[in-house]
N, C-alpha and C positions, 0 to 999 in steps of 0.2 A: 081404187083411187090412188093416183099417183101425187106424193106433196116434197115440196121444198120448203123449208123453214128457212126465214130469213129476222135478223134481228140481232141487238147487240148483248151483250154477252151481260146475263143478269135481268134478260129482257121479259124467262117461262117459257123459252122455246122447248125444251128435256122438262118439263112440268107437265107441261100440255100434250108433249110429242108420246109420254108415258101414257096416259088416258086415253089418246085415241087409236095407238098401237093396240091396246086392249080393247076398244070400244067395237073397232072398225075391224081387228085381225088382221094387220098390217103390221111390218117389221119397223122399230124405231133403228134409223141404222146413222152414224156416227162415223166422218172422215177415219176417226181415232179407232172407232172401233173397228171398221176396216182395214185400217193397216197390222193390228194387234192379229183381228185372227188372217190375215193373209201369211206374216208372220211367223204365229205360232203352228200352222197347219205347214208352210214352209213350201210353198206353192212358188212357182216359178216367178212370179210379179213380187211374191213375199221376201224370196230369197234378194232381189233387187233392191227393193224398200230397207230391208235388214241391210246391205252392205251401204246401203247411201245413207241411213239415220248413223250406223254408227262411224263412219266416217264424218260423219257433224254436215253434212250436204242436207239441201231443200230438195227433195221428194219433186219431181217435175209435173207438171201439169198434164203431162202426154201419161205420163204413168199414174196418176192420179184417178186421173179418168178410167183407165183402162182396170184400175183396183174396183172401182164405181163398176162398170159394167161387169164386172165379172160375179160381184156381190148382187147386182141385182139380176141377175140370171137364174140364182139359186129360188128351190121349191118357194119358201116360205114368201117369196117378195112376187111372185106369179098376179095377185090379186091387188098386190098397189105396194107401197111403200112413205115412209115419210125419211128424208133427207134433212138432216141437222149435222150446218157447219160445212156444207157442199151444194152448188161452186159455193167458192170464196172471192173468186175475181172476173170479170168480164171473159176471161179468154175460157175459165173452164164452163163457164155457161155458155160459153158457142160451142165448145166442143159437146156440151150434153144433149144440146139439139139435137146430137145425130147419134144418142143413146135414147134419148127417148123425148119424144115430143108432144106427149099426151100428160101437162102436170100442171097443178095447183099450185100456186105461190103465194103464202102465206104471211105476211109482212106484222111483226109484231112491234108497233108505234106505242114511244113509251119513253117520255120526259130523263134527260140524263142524270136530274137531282135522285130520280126514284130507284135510275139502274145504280145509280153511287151508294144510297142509302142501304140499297137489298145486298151489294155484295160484300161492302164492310161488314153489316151487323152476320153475314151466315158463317157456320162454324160446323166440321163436319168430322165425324168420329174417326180416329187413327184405327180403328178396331176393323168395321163393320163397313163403315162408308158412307151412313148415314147423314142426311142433311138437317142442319137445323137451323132457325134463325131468330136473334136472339129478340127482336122485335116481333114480329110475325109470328112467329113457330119455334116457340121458347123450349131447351129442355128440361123436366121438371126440376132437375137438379141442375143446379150453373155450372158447366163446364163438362157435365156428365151426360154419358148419351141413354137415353132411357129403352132403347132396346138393347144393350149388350154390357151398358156400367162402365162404356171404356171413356178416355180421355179425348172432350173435344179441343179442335185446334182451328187457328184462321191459317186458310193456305195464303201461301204467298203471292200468287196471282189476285186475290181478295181486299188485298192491303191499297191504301188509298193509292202511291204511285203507282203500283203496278194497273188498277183499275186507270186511272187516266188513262196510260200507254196503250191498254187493249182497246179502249173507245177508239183513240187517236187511228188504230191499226185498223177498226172499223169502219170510220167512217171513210181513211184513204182508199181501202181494197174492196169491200165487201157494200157499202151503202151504193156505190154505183149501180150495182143490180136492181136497185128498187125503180132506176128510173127503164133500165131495159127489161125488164119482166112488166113494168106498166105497160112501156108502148106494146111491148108484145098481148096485151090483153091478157093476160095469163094472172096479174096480181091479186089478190084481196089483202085491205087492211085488215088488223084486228086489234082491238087495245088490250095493249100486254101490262095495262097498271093492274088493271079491273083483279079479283081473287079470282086463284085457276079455273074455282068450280062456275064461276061467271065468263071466264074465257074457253070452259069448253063449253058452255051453253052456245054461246055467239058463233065459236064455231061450227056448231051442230046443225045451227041456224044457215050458213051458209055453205055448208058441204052434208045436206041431211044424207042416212044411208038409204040405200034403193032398198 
């Protein structure tokens, strides 16, 4: 089963995409984390990427894609894959049509008060990497990450401005998708307030395995 994740940032899309990467045996695979190992393995598209990030340039759509296909070619993504943080804009979802046109679109619906509340209060170990949150998913120690003892921190992407700014960047580039993966019949809602372990229920419910 092939999925795309769609949804704003604090929404459980890397919550949910973790579970069912394990559930289904399916690769959770990440814009980010395809440019990192294209990269670091220093592959032709990687060596490109590297001189246009550190040159301070935006990574092109044509090249973006062509990271996308090439990652999903690989052994482990043969059986399906889930897509988080890809497309991000209408032109790379035309281009993926003609990567692959067999996919699930996953749409995680979920009130802006909830994704504001969830991104201030998490706080995530400098150590280990750890998530925590200081509402929800407390660690037992304030400030301490209870698997390694290190010192947690709010990143700065988490902090109230910065969370506006990334909604604002959502809803101009990446919310358009929801209306073209509807018409294209390909969407399902899913409510991304609900606790994960109720958000992968529902999702079970609508992508059971064969």
């Amino acid at each position: 089963m092939n999925f795309i994740f769609l949804g704003p940032p604090g929404a459980g899309k890397g919550s949910l995409a973790a579970k069912v990467a394990k559930e289904y045996n399916i690769p959770h695979i990440s814009t980010g984390d395809i440019f990192r190992a294209a990269i670091k393995n220093q592959t032709e598209l990687g060596k490109k990427v590297k001189g246009i990030i550190d040159s301070g340039g935006l990574v092109s759509d044509e090249i973006t894609c062509e990271l996308v296909k090439e990652r999903l070619a690989q052994d482990d993504a043969k059986n399906g894959f889930i897509l988080d943080g890809f497309p991000r804009t209408i032109p790379q979802a035309e281009a993926f049509t003609r990567i692959c046109n067999d996919v699930a679109v996953v749409n995680f619906v979920i009130a802006d008060e909830i994704v504001i509340r969830r991104l201030s209060t998490r706080r995530v170990c400098k150590a280990c990497g750890a998530i925590f949150n200081t509402l929800s998913l407390p660690p037992k120690t304030d400030g301490v990450c209870d698997n390694c003892g290190s010192e947690l921190f709010q990143r700065d992407d988490d902090k109230q401005e910065s969370i506006a700014h990334r909604m604002d960047v959502y809803r101009e580039q990446t919310e358009p998708l929801i209306d073209f993966y509807r018409t294209r019949g390909e969407l399902a809602d899913i409510d991304g307030a609900i606790p994960t372990e109720k958000v992968l229920l529902a999702f079970k419910e609508k992508f059971p395995l064969i």
